[in-house]
N, CA, C and O atoms as a Tripos MOL2 file, in Angstrom:
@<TRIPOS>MOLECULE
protein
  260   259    65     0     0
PROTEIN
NO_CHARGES

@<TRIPOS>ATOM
      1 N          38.6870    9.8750  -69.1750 N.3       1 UNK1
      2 CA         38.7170   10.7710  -68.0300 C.3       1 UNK1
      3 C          37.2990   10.9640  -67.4820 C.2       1 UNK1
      4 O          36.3950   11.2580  -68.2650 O.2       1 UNK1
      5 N          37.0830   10.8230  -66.2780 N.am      2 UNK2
      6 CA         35.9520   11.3630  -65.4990 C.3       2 UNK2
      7 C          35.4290   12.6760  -65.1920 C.2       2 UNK2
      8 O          36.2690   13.3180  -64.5610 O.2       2 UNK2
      9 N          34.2020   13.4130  -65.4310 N.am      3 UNK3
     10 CA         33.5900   14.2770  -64.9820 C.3       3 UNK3
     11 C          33.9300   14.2020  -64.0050 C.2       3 UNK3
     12 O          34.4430   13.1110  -63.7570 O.2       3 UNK3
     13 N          33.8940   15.2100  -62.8500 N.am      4 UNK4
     14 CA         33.4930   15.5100  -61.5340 C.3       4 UNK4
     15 C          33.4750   16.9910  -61.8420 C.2       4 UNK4
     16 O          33.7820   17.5980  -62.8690 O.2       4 UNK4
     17 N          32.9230   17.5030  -60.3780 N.am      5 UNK5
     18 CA         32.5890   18.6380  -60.1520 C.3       5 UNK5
     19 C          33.4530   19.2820  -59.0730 C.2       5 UNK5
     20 O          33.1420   20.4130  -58.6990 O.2       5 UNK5
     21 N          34.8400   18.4790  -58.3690 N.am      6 UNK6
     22 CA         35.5570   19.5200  -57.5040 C.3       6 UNK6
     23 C          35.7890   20.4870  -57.6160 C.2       6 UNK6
     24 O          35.4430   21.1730  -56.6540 O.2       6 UNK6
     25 N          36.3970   21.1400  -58.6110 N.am      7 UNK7
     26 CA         36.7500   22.4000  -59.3580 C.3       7 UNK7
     27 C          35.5400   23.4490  -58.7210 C.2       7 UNK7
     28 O          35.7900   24.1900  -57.7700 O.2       7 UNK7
     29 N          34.4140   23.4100  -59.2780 N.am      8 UNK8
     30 CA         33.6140   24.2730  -59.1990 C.3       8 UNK8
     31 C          33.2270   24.3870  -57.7090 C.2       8 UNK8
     32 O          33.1510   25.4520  -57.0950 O.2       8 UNK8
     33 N          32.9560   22.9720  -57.1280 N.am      9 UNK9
     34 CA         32.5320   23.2010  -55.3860 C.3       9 UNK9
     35 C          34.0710   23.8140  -54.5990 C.2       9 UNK9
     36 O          33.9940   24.7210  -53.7700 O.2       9 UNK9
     37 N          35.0520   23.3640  -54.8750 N.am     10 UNK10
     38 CA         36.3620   24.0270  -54.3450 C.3      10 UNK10
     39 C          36.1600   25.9310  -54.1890 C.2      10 UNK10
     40 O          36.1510   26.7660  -53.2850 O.2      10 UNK10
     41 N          36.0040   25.8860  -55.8750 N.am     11 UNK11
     42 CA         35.7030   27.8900  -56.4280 C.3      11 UNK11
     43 C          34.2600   28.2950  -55.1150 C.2      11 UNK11
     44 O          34.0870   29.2480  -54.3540 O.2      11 UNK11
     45 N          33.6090   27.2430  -55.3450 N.am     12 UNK12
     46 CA         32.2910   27.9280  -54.4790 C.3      12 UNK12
     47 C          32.8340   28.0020  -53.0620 C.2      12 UNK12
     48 O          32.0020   28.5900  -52.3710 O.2      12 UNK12
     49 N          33.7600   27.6880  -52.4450 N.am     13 UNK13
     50 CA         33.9380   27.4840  -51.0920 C.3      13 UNK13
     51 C          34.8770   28.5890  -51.0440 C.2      13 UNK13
     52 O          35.2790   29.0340  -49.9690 O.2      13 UNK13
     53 N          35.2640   29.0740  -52.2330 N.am     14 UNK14
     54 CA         36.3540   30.4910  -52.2760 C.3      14 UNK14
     55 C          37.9330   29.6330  -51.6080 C.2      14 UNK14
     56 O          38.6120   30.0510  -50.6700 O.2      14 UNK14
     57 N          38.1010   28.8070  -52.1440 N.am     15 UNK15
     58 CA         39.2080   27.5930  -51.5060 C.3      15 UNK15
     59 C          40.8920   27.8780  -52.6860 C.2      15 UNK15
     60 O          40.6060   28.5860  -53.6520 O.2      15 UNK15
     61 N          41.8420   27.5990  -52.6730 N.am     16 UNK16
     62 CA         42.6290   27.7510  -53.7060 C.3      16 UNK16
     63 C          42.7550   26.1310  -53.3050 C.2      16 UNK16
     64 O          42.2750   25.5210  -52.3490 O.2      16 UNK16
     65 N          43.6230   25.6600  -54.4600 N.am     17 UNK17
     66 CA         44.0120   24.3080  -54.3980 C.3      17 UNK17
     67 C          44.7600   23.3000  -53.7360 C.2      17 UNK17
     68 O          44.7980   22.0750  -53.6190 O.2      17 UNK17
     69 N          45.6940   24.9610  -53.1140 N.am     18 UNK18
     70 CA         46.8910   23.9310  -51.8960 C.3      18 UNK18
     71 C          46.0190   24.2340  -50.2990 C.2      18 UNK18
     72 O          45.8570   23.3910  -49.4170 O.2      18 UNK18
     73 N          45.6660   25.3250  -50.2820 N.am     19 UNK19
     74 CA         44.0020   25.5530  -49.2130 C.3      19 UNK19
     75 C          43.2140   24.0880  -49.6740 C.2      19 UNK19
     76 O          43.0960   23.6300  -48.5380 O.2      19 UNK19
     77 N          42.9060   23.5650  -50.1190 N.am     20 UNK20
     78 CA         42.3780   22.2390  -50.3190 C.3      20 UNK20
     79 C          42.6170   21.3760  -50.0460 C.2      20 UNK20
     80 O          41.9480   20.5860  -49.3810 O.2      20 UNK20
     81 N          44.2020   21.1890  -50.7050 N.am     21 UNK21
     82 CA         45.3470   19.8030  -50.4840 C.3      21 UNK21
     83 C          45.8190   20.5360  -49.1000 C.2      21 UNK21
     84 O          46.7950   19.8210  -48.8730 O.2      21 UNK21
     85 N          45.7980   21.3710  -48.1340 N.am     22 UNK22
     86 CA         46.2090   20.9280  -47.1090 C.3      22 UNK22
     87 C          45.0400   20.3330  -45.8100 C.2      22 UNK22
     88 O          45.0490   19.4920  -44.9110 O.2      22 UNK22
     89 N          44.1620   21.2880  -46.3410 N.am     23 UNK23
     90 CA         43.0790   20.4970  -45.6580 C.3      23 UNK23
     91 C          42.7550   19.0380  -45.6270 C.2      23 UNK23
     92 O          42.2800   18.3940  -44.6910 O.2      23 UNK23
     93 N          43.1030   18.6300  -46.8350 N.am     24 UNK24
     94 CA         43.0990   17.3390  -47.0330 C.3      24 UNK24
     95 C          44.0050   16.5100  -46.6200 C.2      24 UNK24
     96 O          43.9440   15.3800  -46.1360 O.2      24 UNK24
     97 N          44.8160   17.1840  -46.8630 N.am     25 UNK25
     98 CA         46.3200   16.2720  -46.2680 C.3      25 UNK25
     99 C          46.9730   15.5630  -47.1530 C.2      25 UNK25
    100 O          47.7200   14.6630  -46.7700 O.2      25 UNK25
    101 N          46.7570   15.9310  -48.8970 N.am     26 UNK26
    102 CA         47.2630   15.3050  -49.9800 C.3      26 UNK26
    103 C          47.8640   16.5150  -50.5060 C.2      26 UNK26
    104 O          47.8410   17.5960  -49.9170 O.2      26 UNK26
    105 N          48.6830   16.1870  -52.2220 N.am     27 UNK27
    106 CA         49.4830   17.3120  -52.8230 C.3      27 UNK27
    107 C          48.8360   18.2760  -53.5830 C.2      27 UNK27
    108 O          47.9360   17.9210  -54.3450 O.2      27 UNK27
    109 N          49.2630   19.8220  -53.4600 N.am     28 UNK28
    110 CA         48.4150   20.4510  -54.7350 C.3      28 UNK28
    111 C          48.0040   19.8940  -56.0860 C.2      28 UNK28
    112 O          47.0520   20.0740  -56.8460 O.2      28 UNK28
    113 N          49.2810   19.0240  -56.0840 N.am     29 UNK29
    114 CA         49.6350   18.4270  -58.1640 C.3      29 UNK29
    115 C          48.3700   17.3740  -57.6950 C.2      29 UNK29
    116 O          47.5250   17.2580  -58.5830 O.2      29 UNK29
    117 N          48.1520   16.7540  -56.7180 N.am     30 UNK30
    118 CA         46.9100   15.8160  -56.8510 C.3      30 UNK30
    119 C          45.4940   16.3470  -57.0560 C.2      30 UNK30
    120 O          44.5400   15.8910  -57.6860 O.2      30 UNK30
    121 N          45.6400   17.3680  -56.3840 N.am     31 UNK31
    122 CA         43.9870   18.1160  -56.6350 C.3      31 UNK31
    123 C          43.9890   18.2330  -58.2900 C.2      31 UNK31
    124 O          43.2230   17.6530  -59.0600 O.2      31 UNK31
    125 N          44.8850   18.9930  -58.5660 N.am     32 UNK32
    126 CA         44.9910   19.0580  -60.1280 C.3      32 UNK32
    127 C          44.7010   18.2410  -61.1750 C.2      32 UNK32
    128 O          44.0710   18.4470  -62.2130 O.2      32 UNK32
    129 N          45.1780   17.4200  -60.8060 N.am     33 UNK33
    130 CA         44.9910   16.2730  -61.4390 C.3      33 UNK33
    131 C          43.5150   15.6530  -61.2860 C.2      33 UNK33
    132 O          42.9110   15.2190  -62.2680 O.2      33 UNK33
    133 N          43.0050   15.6410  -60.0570 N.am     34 UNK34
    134 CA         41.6790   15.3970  -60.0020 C.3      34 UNK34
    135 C          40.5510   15.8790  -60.8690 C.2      34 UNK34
    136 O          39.7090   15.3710  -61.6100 O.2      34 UNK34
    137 N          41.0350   17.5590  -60.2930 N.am     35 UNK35
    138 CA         40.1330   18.3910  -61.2270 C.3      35 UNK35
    139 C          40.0380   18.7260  -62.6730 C.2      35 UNK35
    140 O          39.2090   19.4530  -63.2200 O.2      35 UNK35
    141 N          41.4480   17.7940  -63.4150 N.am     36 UNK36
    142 CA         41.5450   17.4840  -64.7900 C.3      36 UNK36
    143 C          40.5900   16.1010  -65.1630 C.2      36 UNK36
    144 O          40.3810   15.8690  -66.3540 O.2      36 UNK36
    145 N          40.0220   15.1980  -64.1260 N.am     37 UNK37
    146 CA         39.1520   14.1930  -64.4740 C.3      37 UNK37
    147 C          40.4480   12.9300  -64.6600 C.2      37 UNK37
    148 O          40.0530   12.2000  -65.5690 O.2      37 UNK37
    149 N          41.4330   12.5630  -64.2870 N.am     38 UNK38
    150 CA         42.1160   11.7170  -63.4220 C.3      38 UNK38
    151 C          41.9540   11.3690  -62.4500 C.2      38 UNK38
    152 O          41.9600   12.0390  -61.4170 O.2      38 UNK38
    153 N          41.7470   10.0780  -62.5910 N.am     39 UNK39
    154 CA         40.9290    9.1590  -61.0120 C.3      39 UNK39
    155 C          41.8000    9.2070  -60.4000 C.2      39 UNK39
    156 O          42.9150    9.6490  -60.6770 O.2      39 UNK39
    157 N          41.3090    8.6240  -59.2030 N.am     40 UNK40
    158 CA         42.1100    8.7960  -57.9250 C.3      40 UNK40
    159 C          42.0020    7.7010  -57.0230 C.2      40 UNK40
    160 O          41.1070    6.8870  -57.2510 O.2      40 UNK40
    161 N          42.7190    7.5320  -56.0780 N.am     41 UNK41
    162 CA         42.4190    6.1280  -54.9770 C.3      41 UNK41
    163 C          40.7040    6.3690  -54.1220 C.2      41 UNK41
    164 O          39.9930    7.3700  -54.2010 O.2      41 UNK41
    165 N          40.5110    5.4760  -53.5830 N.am     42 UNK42
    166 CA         38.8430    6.0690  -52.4550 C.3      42 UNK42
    167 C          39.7530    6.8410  -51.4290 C.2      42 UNK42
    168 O          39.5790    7.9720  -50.9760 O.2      42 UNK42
    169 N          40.7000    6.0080  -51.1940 N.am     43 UNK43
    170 CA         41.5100    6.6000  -49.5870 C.3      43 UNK43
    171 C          41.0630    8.6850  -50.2340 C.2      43 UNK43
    172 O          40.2800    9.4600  -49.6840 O.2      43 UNK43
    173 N          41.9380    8.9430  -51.5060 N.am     44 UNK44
    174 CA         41.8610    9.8880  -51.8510 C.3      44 UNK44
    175 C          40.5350   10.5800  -51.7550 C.2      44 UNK44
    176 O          40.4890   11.7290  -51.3150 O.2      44 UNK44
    177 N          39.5740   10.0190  -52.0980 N.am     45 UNK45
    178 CA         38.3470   10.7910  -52.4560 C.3      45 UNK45
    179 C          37.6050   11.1690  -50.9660 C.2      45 UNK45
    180 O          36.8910   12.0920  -50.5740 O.2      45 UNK45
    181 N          38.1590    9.9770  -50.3820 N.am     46 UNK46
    182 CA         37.6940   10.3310  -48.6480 C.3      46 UNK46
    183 C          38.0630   11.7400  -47.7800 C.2      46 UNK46
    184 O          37.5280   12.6130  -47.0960 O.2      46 UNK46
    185 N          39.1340   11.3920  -48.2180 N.am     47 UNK47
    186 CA         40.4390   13.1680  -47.4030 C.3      47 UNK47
    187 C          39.4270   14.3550  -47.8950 C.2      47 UNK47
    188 O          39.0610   15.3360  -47.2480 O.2      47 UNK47
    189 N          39.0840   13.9790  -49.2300 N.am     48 UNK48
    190 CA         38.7750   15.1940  -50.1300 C.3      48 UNK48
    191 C          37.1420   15.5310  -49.4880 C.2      48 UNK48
    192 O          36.7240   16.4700  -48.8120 O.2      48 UNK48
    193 N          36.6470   14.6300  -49.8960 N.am     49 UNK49
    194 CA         35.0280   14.8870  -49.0370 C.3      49 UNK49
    195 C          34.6310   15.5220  -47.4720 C.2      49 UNK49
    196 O          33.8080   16.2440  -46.9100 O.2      49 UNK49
    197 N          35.9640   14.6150  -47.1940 N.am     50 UNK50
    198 CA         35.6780   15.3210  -45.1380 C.3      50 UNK50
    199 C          36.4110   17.1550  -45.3610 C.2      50 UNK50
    200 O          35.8820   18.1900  -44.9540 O.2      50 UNK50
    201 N          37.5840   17.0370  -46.0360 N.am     51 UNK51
    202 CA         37.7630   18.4210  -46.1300 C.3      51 UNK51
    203 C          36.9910   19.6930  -46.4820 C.2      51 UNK51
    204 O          37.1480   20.7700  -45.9070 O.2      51 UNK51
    205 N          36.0260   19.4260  -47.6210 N.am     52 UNK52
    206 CA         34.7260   20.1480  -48.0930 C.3      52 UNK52
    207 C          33.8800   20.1890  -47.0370 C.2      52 UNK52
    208 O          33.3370   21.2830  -46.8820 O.2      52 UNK52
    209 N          33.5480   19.1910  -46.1250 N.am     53 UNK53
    210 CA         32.6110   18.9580  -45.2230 C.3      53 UNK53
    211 C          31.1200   18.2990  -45.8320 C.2      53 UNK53
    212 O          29.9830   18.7120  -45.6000 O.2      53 UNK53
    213 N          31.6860   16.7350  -46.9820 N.am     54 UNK54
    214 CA         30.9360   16.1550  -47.4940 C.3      54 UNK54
    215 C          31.0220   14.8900  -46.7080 C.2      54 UNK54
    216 O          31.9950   14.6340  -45.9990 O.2      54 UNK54
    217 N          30.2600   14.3080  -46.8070 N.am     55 UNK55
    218 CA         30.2620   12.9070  -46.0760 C.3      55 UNK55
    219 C          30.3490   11.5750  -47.5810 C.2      55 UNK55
    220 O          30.1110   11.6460  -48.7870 O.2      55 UNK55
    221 N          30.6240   10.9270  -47.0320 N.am     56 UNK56
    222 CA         30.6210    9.9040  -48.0170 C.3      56 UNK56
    223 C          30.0280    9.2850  -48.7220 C.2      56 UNK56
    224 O          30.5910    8.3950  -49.3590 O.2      56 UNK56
    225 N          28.9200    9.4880  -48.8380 N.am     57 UNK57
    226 CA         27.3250    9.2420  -49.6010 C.3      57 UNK57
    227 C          27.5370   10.6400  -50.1000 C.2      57 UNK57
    228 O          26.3800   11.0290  -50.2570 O.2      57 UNK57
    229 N          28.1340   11.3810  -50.3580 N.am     58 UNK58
    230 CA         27.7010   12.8410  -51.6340 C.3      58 UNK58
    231 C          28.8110   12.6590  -52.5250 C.2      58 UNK58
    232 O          29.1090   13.6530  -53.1870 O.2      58 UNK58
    233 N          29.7630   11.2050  -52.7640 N.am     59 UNK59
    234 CA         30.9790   11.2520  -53.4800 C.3      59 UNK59
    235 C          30.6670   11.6430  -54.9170 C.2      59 UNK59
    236 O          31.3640   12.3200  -55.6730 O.2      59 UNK59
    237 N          29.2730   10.9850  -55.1860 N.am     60 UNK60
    238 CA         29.0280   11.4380  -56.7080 C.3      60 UNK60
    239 C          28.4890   12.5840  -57.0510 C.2      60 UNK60
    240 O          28.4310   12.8600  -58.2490 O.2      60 UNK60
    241 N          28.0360   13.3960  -56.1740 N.am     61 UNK61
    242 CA         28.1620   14.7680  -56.1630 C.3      61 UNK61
    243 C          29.1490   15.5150  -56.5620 C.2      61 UNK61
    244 O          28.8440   16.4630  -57.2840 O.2      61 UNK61
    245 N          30.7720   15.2880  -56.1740 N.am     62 UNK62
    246 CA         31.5000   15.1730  -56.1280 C.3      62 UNK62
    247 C          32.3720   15.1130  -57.5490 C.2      62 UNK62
    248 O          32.7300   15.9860  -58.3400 O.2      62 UNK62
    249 N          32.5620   13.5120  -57.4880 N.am     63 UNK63
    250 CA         33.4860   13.0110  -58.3820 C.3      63 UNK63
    251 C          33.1040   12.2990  -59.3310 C.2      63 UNK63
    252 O          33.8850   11.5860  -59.9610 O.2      63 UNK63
    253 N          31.2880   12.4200  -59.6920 N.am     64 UNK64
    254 CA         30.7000   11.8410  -60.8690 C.3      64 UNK64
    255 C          30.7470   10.6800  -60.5220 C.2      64 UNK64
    256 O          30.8180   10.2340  -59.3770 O.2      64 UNK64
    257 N          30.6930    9.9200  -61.8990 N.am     65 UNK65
    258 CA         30.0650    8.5050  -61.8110 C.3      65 UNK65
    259 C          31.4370    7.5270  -61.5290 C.2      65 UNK65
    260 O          31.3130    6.3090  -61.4020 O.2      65 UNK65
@<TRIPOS>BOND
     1     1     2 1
     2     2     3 1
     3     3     4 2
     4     3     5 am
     5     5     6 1
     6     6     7 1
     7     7     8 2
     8     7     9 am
     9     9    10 1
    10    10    11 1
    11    11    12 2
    12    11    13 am
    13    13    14 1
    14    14    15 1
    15    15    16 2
    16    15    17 am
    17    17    18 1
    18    18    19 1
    19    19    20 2
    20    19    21 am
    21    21    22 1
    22    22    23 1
    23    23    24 2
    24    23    25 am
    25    25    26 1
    26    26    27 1
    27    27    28 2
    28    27    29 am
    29    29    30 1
    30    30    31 1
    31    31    32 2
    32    31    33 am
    33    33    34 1
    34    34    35 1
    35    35    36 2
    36    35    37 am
    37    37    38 1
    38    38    39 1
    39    39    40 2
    40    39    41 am
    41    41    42 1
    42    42    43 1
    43    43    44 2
    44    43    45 am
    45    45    46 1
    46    46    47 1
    47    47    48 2
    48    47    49 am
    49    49    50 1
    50    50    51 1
    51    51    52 2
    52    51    53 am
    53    53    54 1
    54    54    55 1
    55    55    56 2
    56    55    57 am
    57    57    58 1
    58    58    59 1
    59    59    60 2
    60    59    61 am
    61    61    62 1
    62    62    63 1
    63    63    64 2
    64    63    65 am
    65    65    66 1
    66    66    67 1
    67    67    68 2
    68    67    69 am
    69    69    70 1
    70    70    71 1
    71    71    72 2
    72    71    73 am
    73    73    74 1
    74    74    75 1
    75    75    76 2
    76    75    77 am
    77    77    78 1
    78    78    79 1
    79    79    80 2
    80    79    81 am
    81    81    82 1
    82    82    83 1
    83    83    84 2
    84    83    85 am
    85    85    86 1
    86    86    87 1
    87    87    88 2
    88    87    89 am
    89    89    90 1
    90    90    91 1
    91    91    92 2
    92    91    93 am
    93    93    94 1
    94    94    95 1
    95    95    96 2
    96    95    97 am
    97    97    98 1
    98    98    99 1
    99    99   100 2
   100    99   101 am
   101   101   102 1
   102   102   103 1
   103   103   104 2
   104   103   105 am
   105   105   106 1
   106   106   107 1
   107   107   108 2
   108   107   109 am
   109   109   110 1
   110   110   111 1
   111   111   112 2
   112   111   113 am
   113   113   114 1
   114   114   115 1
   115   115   116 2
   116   115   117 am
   117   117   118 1
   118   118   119 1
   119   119   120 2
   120   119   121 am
   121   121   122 1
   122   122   123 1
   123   123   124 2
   124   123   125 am
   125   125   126 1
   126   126   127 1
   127   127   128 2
   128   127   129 am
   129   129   130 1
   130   130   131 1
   131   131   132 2
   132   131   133 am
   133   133   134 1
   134   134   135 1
   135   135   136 2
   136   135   137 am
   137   137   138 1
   138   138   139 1
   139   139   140 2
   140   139   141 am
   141   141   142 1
   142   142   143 1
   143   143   144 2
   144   143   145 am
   145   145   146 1
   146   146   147 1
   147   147   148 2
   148   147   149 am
   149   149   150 1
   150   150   151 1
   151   151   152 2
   152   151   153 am
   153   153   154 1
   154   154   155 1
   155   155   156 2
   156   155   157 am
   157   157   158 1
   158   158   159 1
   159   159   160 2
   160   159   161 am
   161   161   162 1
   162   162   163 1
   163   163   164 2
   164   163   165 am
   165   165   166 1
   166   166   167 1
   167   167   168 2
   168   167   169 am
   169   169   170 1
   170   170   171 1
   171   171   172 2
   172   171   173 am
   173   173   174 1
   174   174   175 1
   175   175   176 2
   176   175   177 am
   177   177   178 1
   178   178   179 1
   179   179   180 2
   180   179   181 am
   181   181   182 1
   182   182   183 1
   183   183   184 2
   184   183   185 am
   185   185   186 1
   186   186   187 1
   187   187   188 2
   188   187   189 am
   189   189   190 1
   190   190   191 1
   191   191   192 2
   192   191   193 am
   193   193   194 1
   194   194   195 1
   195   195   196 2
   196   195   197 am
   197   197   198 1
   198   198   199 1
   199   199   200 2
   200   199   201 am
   201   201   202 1
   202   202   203 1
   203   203   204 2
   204   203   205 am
   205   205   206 1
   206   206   207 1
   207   207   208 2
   208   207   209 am
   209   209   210 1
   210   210   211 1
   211   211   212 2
   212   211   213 am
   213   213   214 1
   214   214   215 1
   215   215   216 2
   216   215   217 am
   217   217   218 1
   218   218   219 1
   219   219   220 2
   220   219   221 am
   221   221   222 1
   222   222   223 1
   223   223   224 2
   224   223   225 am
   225   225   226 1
   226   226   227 1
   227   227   228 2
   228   227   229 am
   229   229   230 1
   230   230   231 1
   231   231   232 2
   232   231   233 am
   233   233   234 1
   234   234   235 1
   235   235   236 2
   236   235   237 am
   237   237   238 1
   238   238   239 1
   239   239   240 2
   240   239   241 am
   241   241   242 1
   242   242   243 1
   243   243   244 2
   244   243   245 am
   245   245   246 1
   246   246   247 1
   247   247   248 2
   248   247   249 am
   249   249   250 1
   250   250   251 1
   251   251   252 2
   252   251   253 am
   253   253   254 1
   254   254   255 1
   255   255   256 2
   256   255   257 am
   257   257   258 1
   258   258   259 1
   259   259   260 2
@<TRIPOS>SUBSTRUCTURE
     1 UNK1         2 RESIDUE 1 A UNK
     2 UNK2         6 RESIDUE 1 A UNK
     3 UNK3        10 RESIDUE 1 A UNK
     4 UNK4        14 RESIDUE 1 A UNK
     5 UNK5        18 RESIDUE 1 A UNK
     6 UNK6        22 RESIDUE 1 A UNK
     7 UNK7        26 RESIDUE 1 A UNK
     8 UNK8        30 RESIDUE 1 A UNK
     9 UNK9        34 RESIDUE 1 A UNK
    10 UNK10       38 RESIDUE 1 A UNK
    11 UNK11       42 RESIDUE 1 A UNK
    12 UNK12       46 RESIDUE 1 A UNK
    13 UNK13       50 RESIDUE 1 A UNK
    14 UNK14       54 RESIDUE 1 A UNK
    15 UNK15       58 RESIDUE 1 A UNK
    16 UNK16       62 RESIDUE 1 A UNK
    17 UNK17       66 RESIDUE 1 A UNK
    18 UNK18       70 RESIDUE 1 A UNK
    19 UNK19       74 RESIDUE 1 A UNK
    20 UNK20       78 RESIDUE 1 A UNK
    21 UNK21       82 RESIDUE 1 A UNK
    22 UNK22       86 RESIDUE 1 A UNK
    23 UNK23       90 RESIDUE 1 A UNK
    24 UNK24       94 RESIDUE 1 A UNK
    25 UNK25       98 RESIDUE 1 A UNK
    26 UNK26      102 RESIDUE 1 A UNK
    27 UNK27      106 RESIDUE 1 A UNK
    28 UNK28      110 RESIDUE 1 A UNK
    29 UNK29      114 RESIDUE 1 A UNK
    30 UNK30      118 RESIDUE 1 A UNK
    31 UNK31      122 RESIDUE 1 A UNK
    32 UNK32      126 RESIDUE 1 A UNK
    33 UNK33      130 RESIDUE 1 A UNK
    34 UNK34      134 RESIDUE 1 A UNK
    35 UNK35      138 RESIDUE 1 A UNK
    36 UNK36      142 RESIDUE 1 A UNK
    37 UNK37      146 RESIDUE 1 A UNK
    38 UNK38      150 RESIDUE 1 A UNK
    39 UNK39      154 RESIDUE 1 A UNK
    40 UNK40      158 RESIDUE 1 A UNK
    41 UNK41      162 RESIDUE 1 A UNK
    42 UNK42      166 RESIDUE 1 A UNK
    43 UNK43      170 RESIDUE 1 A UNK
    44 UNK44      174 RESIDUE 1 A UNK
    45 UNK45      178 RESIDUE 1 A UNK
    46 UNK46      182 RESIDUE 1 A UNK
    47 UNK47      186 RESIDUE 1 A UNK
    48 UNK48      190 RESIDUE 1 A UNK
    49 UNK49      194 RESIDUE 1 A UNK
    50 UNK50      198 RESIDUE 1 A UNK
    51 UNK51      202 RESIDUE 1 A UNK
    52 UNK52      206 RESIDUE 1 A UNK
    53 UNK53      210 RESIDUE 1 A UNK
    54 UNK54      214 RESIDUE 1 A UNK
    55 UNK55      218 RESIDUE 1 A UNK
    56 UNK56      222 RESIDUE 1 A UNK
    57 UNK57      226 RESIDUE 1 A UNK
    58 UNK58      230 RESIDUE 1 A UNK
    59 UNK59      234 RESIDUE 1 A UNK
    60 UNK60      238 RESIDUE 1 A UNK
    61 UNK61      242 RESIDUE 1 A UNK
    62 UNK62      246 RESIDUE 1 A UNK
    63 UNK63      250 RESIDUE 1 A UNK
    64 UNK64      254 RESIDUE 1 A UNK
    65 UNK65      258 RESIDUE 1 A UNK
């Protein structure tokens, strides 16, 4: 399983998880899963970054290595 850091930047944005997944336009159970360190597609990690208001060069900010 992968580190990342969504969890905590999500909490910092004061965001809940389906507030996330709809912004994103994916499922709550997927954020979840993310934020358990279950990879994900890029398509996925993309939705997720523009929703935070990350650009695509901060993915490992993000979603670790």
């Amino acid at each position: 399983m992968n580190k990342n850091s969504l969890k905590t930047i999500r909490e910092s944005m004061l965001l809940s998880k389906g507030e996330l997944a709809r912004k994103a336009g994916i499922s709550p159970i997927t954020v979840d899963r993310i934020e358990k360190g279950l990879p994900c597609r890029m398509e996925t990690q993309r939705k997720i970054l523009c929703a935070l208001g990350y650009s695509p060069k901060d993915r490992f900010k993000v979603f670790g290595e």
